[in-house]
N, C-alpha and C positions, 0 to 999 in steps of 0.2 A: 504493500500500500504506500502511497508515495505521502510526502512529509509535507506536501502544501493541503492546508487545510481552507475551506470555504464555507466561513460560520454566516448566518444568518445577517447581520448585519453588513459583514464583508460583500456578502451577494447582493443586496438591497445598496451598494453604493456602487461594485463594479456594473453595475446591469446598466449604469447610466448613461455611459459613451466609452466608444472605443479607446478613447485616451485615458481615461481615469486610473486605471492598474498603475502603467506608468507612469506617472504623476504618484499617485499614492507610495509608489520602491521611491520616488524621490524626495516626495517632502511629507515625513510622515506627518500625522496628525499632531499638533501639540498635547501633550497630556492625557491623550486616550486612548487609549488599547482597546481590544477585541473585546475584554471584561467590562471597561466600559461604554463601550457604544452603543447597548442597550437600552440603556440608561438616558444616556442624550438621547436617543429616538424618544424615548418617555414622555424627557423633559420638552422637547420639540411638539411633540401631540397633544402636552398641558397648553405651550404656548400659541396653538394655534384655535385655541376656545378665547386666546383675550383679542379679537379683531377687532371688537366694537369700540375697543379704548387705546389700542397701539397703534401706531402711526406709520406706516412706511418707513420713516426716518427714525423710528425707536427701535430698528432692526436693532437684536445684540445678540452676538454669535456664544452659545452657551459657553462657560468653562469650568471645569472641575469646582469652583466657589458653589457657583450656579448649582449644578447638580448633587451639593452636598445640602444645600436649603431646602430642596424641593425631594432628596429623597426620603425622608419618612412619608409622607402620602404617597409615592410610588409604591414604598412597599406595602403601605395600609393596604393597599387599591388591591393588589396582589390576594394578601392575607385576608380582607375582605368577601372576595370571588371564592378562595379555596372554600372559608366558609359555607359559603351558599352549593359549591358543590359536596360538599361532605351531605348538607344540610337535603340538597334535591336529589342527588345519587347516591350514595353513603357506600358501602363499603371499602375497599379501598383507596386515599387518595394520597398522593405524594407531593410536593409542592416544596420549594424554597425559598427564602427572602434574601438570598444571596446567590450571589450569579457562581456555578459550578455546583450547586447544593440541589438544583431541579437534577431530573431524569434526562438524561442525555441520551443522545441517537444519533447513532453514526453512518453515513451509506458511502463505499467505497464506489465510486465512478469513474470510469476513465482515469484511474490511477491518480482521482482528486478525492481527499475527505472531504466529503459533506456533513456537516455537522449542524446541531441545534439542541438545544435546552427546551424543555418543557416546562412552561410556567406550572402549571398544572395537570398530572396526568392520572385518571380515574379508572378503576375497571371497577365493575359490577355485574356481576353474572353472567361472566365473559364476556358482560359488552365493553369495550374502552372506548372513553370519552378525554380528547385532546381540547383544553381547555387555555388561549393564548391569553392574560389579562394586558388590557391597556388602559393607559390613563384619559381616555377620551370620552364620548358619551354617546347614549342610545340615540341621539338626533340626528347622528350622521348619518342611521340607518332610516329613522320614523321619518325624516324628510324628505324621502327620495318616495316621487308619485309622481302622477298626470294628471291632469282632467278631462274630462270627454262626458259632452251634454251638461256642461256646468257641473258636473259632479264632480269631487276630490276621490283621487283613487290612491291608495298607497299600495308599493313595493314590497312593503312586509306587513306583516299581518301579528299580531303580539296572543298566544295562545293564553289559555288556562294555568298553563304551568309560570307563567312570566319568560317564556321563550321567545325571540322572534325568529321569524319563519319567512322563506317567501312564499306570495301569495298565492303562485302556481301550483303548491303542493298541496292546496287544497282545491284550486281551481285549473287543472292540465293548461282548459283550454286558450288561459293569459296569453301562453308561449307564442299563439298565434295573433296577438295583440299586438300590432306596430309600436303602440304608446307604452305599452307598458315594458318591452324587449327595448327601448332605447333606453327608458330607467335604466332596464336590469342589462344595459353594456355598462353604465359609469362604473360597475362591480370590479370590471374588468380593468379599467384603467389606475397604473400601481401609481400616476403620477397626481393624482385627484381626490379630495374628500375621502370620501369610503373604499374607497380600490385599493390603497396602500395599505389597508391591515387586511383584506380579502389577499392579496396576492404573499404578504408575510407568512398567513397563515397556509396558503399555496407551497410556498416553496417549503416550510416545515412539514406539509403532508407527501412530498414527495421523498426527503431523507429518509422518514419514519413507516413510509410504505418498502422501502427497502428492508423492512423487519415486519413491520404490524400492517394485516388489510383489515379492512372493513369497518375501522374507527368512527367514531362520530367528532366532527370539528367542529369548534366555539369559539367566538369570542366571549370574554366577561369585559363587559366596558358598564361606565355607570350610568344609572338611570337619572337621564336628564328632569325627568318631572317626578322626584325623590323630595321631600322636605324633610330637613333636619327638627327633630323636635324639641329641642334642644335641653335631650336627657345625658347626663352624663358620669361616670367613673371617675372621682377625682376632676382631675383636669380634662382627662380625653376623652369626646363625645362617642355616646353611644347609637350605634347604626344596626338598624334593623335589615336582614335581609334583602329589602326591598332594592337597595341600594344599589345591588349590581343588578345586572339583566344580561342575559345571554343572549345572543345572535347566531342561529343555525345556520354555519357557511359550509355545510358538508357538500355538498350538491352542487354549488358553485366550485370549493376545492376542486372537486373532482374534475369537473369539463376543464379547467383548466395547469392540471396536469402535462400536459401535451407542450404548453404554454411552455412552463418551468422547463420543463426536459430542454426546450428549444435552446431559452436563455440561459442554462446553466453551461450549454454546449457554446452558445457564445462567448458569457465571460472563461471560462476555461480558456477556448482560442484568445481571447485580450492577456490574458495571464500571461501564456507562453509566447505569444508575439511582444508584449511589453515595447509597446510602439507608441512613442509620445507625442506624435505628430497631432497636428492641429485639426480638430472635427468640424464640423458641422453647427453650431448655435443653434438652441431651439429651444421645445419645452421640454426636458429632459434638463433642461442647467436650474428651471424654476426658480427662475430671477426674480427677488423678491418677494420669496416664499422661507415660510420657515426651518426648509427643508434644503433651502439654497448651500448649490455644488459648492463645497467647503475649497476648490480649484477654481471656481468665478473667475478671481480677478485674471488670473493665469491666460483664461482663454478671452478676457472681454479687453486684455491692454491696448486693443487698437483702436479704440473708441478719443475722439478728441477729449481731453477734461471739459469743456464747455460747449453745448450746444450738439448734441450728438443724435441720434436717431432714436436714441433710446430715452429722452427727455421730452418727447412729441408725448402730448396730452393726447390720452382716448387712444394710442398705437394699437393697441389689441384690435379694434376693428378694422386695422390695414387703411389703406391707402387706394384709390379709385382713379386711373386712367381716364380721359375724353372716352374711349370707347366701353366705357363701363366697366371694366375688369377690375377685379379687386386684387390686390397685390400684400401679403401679407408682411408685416414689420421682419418677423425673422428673417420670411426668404427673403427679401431685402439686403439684411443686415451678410447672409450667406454670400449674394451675390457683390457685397464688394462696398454698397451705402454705408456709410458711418457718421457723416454730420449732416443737419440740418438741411442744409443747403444741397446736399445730393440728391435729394427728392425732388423732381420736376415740379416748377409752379403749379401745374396744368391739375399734379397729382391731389394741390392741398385742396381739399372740400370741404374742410372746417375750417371755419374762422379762426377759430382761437389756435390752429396751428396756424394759419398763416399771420397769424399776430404773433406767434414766437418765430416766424423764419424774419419776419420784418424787422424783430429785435435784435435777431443775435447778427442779421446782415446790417444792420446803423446802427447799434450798438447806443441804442435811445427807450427809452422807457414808455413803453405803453401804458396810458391811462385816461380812464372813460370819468374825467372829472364833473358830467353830469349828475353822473350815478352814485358816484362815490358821494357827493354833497347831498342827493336827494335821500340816502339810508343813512348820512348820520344825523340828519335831521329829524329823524323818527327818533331816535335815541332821545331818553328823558333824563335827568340829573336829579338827583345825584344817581350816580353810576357807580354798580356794585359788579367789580370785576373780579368773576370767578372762576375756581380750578378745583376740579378733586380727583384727587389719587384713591385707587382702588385695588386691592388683593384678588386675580380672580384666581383662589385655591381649588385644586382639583377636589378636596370633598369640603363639603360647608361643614363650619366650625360654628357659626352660632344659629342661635333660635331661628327659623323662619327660611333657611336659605339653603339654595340646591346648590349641585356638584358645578363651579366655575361662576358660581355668584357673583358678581364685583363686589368685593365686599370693600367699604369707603371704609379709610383712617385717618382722611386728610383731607383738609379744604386751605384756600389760600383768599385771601377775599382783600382786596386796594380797592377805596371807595373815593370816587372821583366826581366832589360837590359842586365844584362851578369845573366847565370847560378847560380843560391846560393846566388845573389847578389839583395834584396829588403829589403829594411826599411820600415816597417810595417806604418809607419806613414808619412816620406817626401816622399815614392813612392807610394803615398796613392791620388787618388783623385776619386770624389765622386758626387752625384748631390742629393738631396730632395728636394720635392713640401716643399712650407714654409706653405701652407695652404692648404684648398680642392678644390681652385681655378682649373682651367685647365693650367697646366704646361707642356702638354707633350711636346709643341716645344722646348720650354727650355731646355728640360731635351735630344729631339732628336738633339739640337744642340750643347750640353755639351758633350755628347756622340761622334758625330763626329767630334768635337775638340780634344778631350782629346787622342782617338784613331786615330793614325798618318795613313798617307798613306803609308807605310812601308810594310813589307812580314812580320812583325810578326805575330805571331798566340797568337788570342785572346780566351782563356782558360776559359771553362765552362763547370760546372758542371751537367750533365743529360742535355744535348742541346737541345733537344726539344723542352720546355719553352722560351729558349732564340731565337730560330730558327723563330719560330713562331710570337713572338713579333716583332721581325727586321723586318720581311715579312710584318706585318700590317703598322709597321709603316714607312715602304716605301712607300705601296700605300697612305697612309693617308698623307703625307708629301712629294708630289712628286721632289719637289725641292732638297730633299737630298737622294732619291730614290737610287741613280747611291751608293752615300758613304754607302749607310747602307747594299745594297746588295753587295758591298764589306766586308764588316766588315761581314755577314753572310758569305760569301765564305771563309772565314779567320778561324771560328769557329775549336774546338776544344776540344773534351771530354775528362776531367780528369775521366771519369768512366767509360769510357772504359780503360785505365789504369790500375785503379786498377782491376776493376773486369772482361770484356773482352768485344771484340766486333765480330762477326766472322768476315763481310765483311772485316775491319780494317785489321788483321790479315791474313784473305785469302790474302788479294793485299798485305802483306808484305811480303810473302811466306811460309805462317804456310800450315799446314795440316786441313783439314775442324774439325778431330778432336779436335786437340790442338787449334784452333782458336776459338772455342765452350767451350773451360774450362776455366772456371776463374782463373787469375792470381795471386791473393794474397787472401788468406783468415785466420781470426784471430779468435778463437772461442769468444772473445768482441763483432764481429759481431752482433753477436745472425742472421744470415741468413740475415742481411739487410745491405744493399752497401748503404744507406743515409749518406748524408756527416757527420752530427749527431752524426752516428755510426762510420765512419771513422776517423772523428778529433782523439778523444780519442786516437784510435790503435798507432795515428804517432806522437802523442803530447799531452802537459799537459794541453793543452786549452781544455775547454767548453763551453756549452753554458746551463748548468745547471743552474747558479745564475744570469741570465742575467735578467734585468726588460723586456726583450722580447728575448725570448728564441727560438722562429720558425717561421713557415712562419705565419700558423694562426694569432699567438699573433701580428704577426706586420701588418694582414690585420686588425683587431680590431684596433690596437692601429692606423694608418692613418684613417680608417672611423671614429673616434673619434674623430677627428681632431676639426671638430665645435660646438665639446662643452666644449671646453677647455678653459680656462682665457690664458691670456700673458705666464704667468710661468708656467703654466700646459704645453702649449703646447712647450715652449723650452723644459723642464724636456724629453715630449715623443721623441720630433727628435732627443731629443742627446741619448735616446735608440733606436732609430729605427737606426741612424749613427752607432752606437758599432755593431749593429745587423749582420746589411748588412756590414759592414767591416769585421766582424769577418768572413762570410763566402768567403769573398776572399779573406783574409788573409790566413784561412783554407786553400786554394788552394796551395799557397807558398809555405807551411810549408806541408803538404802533399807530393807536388811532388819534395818540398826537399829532402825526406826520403826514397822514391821511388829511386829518381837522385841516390842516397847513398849506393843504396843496391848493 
């Protein structure tokens, strides 16, 4: 048997392009080993539940710190599932919280080991049940459906036993359903939502069929619509069953067997060619995804720093020729396009790119000073500029909250009573959790203290986050219900501002067209309205040399919270304070420049 082994993780990286092998014999990974890149997938799958609050520009590439914060809920999540399989299957079950301590399975291939760990593996009455846990949720299953005749049709179907199932194993005849077989291909795709744990759990059923047939394969992922009730053991909450849910991928496994065999036969060929030439760019690099090729920069360096092809607003929908053809951003980028200005005029059929090729060719600042004057005229004074930071933990730790809650430990609030007129520091007030205790009343009653009963409009940045939060925590807090859906009716988008809103702009009396173009754009941008990007354009602040620099860094740094000594943990609040100040501060100093123009 030959001495190169291809564990599960190994395979789920080589399968990405032909050059990755070599690239990976070159520049190994910092800090992680085959022991731990499990682990970071984990932590990758927590991170791709916080969308609603992370920024493009709060990318941060996990590191050994990171994965030390966030692994005791990995393993809960683990130890939790076993649970429930002891609990639904019971006689035999094996399981371990440390990577080498599961049931291992080895299949000699073409003189490669294949290898994989069983998070979970069950026999009962001679049946086995292959059980993979991950730290994600039942949504990425329950969401996947069609419509047809105005009715909502779902993908899987959630049995008696709290299993999910697809919906053809009750109903054959789905299979010949157009709408419901293009759901059931997203299954298939490893580089999308729900395909990348269908195809993990694929390539572990094909190792383990090298020894074992006929198994039954599971995910344990947790139950998105789970409430904590918030009973507990000492400090650590207590979780009912409910909590995990399984996902019957045996039947999917199987059809795509054939799949695995193909691509195992491929990266084996990348192994032994170890050919570092230059591929192809595509989705397979999942640029600006959480799962982004750890070799990025490697293949993206011929990109100009400014103005590139890859900074066009709305790219993803390609580019349209005079004769209708649509022309896709990558194959583009494939054929040789790299800045701006190499896309023919003829091709831009959006405005707002041709407003970034007009920039970065006169190197002059686009802005729609109608518009901009007509939304901050709506704004009412005093002005309550706001921010809050949120924990989304993979299992909910206090009363009332599911698995990836946002749970708020922090708000930032600069209140700006006449026009031009705030001190960064005396109109400055503020709330953080002092520990990882449960603070949100505190924190919802500092909040409606601090913000007056007044017609001022309380000013934030991308509202939707904030929108959402106030809404939970009015139901969850009914006593202050009435103030906080006030202070949501109050809200107020600095980004639509700068960049635009149509509806906004319709009711102010624009045109649907102009209410559709962005109002201010800087080729600093680089295509991204993130506050991030915007500070710089209006001011000499950053948040470059910050000891917490985004949103990521400052979810790390509160889940860290208990393992800190006295001085450790003052040290972090008073960076997590400068954090979350700095971005309402940002706000001031933004729509000062704006006021000005």
């Amino acid at each position: 048997m030959s001495n190169m082994n291809i564990t599960k993780s190994k395979f789920m990286e080589y399968i990405r392009c032909n050059r990755f092998p070599a690239l990976n014999n070159i520049h190994k990974r910092r800090d992680l080993d085959d022991a731990l890149m499990d682990r970071y997938y984990d932590l990758l799958d927590s991170l791709e539940n916080t969308s609603d609050s992370v920024h493009e520009d709060d990318f941060l590439e996990p590191d050994l710190t990171h994965l030390e914060v966030m692994m005791p809920y990995f393993t809960k999540v683990e130890v939790l599932a076993a649970n429930k399989v002891i609990h639904m299957f019971g006689e035999e079950t094996k399981y371990g919280t440390e990577y080498g301590t599961q049931k291992l399975f080895l299949r000699d291939f073409s003189n490669f080991n294949l290898m994989c760990y069983v998070d979970i593996y069950n026999t009962n009455n001679d049946k086995i049940n292959i059980i993979e846990a991950k730290a994600t949720t039942s949504n990425k299953f329950m969401k996947l459906g069609y419509t047809e005749d105005k009715i909502r049709y779902d993908l899987f179907y959630l049995g008696d036993d709290d299993i999910l199932r697809l919906n053809e194993e009750h109903n054959p005849s789905l299979l010949s359903n157009k709408k419901y077989l293009k759901q059931r291909k997203k299954l298939f795709d490893r580089l999308e939502g729900s395909g990348v744990y269908v195809y993990d759990l694929a390539f572990q059923r094909f190792v383990i069929e090298g020894k074992t047939k006929d198994a039954k394969y599971y995910l344990a992922v947790l139950n998105h619509e789970y409430v904590f009730d918030g009973q507990y053991d000492g400090d650590e909450p207590l979780y009912t069953n409910d909590i995990i849910r399984f996902v019957d991928l045996t039947t999917i496994t199987k059809e795509m067997q054939g799949k695995i065999e193909r691509d195992i036969d491929k990266v084996m060929e990348r192994i032994i060619n170890d050919d570092e030439s230059r591929v192809r760019l595509g989705k397979h690099c999942q640029l600006k995804k959480m799962r982004e090729c750890i070799y990025k920069d490697l293949c993206y360096d011929m990109f100009p720093k400014k103005n590139s092809i890859l900074m066009y607003m709305d790219k993803h929908h390609g580019f349209k020729d005079p004769s209708g053809i649509k022309h896709d951003y990558l194959d583009l980028v494939n054929e040789g396009y790299k800045s701006m200005e190499d896309i023919p005029d003829a091709w831009l059929n959006r405005k707002n790119n041709r407003i970034q090729r007009y920039v970065a060719q006169t190197k002059k600042i686009h802005l729609d000073e109608g518009k901009i004057r007509s939304a901050i005229d709506v704004i009412q004074y005093p002005i309550y500029h706001l921010d809050f930071e949120s924990f989304p933990c993979p299992l909910p730790r206090f009363l009332g909250e599911k698995p990836y809650t946002q749970s708020l430990f922090q708000f930032s609030l600069h209140i700006e009573r006449v026009p031009g007129i705030c001190d960064k520091e005396n109109d400055h007030l503020e709330f953080l959790a002092s520990d990882s205790s449960d603070q949100r009343l505190e924190l919802v009653e500092k909040l409606c203290d601090y913000i007056k009963d007044d017609t001022g409009s309380v000013l934030v940045y991308n509202e939707a986050f904030e929108k959402t939060r106030i809404k939970e925590l009015a139901v969850m807090y009914p006593k202050y219900s009435e103030k906080l859906l006030s202070i949501n009716d109050r809200l107020f988008d600095l980004l639509h501002i700068v960049k635009t809103n149509t509806k906004l702009f319709e009711a102010l009396g624009f045109d649907t067209d102009r209410a559709k173009t962005i109002n201010y754009y800087h080729e600093d941008l680089e295509g991204s309205f993130s506050i991030k990007k915007v500070l710089p354009v209006f001011s000499d602040l950053s948040y470059t040399d910050m000891a917490v620099g985004n949103g990521m860094e400052a979810v790390y740094a509160y889940a860290g919270f208990k393992n800190l000594n006295a001085a450790e943990l003052e040290v972090t609040r008073s960076n997590l304070r400068l954090y979350c100040q700095q971005d309402t501060w940002a706000m001031v100093e933004i729509l000062d420049k704006l006021r000005k123009i």
